[in-house]
C-alpha positions as CSV (number, residue, x, y, z in Angstrom):
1,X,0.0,0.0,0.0
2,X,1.3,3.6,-0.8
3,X,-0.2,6.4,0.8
4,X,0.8,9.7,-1.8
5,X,0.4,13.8,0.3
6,X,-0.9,15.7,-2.3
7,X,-0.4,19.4,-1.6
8,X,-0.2,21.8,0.0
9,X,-3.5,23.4,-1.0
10,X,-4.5,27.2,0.0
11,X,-7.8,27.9,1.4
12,X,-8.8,31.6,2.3
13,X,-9.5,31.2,5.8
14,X,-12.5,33.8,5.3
15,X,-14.1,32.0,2.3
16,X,-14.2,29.1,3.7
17,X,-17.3,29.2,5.0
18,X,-18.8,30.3,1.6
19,X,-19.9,26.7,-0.1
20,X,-19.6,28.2,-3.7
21,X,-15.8,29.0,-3.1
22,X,-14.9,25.8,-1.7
23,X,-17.0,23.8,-4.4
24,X,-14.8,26.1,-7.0
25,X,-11.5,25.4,-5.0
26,X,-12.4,21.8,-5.1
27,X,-13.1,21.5,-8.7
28,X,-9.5,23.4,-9.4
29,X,-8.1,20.7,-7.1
30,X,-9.7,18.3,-9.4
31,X,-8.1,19.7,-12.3
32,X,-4.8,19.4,-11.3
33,X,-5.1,16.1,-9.8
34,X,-7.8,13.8,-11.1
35,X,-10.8,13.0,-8.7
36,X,-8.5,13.6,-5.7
37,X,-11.9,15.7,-4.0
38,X,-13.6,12.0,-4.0
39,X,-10.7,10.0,-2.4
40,X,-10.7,8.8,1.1
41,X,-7.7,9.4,3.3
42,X,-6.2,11.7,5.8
43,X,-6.3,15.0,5.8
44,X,-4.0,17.8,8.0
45,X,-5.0,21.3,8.4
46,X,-1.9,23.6,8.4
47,X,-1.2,26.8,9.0
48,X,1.7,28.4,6.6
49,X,4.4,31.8,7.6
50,X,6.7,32.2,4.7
51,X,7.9,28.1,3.9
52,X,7.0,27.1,7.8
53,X,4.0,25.0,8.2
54,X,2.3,24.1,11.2
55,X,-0.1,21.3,11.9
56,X,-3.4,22.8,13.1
57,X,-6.0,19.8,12.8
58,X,-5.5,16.4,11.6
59,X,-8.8,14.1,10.4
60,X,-10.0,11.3,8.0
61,X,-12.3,11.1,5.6
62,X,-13.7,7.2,5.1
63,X,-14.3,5.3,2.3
64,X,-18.4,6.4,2.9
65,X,-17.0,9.8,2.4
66,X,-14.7,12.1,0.3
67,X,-12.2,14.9,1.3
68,X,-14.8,17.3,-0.8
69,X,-17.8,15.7,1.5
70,X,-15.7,15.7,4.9
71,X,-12.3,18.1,5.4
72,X,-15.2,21.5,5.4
73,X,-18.3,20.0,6.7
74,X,-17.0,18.5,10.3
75,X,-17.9,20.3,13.2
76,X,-14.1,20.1,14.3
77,X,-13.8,22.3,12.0
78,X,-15.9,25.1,13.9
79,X,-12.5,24.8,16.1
80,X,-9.8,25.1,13.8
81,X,-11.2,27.8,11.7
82,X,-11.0,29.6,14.8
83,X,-7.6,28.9,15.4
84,X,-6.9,30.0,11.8
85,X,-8.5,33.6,12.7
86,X,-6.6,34.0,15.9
87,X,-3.1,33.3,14.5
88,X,-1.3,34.6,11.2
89,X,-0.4,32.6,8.5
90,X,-2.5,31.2,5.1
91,X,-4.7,27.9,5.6
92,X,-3.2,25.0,3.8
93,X,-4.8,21.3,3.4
94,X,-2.8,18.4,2.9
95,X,-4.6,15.3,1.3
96,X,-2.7,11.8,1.8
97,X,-4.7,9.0,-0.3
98,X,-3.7,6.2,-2.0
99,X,-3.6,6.4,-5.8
100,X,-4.5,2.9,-8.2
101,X,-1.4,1.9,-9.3
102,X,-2.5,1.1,-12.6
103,X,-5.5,3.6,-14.0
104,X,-7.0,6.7,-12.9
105,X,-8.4,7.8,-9.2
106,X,-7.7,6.4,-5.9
107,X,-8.2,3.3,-3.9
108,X,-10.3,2.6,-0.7
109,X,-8.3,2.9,2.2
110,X,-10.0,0.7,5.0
111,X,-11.3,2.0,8.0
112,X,-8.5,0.1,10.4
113,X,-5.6,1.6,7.7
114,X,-7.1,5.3,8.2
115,X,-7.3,5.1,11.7
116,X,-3.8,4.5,12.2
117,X,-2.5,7.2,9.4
118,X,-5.2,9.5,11.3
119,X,-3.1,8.5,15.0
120,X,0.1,8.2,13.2
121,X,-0.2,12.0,11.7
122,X,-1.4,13.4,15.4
123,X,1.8,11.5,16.6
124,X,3.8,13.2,14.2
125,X,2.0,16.8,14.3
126,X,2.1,17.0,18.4
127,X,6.1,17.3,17.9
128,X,6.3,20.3,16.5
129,X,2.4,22.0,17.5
130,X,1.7,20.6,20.9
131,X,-1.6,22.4,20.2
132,X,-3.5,20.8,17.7
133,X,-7.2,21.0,17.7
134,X,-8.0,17.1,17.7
135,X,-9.2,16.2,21.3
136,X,-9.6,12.5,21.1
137,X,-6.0,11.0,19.5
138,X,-4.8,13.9,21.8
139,X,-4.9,12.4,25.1
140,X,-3.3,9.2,24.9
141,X,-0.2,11.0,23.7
142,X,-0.9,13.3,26.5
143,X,-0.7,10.5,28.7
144,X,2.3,8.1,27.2
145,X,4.3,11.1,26.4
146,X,8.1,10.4,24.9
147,X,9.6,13.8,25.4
148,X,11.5,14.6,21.6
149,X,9.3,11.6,19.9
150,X,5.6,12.5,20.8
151,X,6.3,16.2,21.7
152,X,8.1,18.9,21.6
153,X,11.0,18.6,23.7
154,X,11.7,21.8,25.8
155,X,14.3,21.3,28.7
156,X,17.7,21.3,27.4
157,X,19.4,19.0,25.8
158,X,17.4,15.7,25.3
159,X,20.0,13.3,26.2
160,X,21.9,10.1,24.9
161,X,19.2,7.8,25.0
162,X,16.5,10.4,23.2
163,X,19.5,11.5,20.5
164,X,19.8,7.7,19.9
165,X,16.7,6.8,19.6
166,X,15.6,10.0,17.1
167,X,18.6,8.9,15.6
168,X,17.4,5.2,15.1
169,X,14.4,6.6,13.4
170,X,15.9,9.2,11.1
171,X,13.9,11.8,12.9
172,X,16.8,14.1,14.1
């Protein structure tokens, strides 16, 4: 299975909740990459200054859904649009979704498989925004925290062990 991130994607954070403008930004989506609005997959809310992006919100969109049906239509999103007016920066989306290998569009991702990209990608965001919207995948993290692997990591220098391991995972 390979999972492709399509993207960045600009969103006016005003426009958003204008239907019309999101159906049109969808359809130039569509343009440039085939039926990507009707995939399945994860998406991650970011939040771009200059060439920095930060994770904002992280969610999934099931094989009963689409990214065009889900990433503006979830009440979530009540929460991170507000984030994206209190803080500077242009809204990006990333898609990941898994293309067909041979012909056009994408393949179903099951529900198991998008449940652990969804966690994986909360993982992943927490190290660098500690402040993501999502709640739910939030709190086990929270809880089996792995300072400078699941979080930020903020007190000096993160040690042998925490160097080694990062370093184990090419993630230094």
């Amino acid at each position: 299975m390979t999972i492709r991130v399509f993207g960045p994607f600009e969103f006016d954070k005003v426009k958003v909740n204008d239907k019309d403008y999101v159906r049109q930004r969808w359809d130039e989506i569509d343009t440039e990459i085939a039926r990507l609005s009707e995939a399945c997959g994860v998406y991650i809310f970011t939040i771009r200054n200059a060439k920095n992006h930060v994770p904002v919100y992280i969610g999934q969109a099931s094989s009963a859904s689409s990214f065009r049906k889900r990433v503006f239509s979830d009440d979530k999103f009540r929460t991170t649009i507000k984030y994206f007016n209190e803080n500077k920066g242009v809204m990006t989306v990333l898609l990941l979704a898994r293309p067909k290998p041979v012909q056009e569009g994408f393949a179903v991702i099951t529900d198991e498989e998008l449940d652990f990209l969804e966690t994986f990608c909360i993982l992943c965001a927490l190290r660098k925004n500690e402040n993501i919207t999502n709640i739910s995948k939030t709190r086990m993290a929270e809880r089996m925290r792995i300072p400078g692997l699941t979080g930020t990591f903020r007190q000096g220098h993160p040690g042998t062990a925490v160097q080694t391991l990062l370093n184990s995972f090419e993630m230094e």
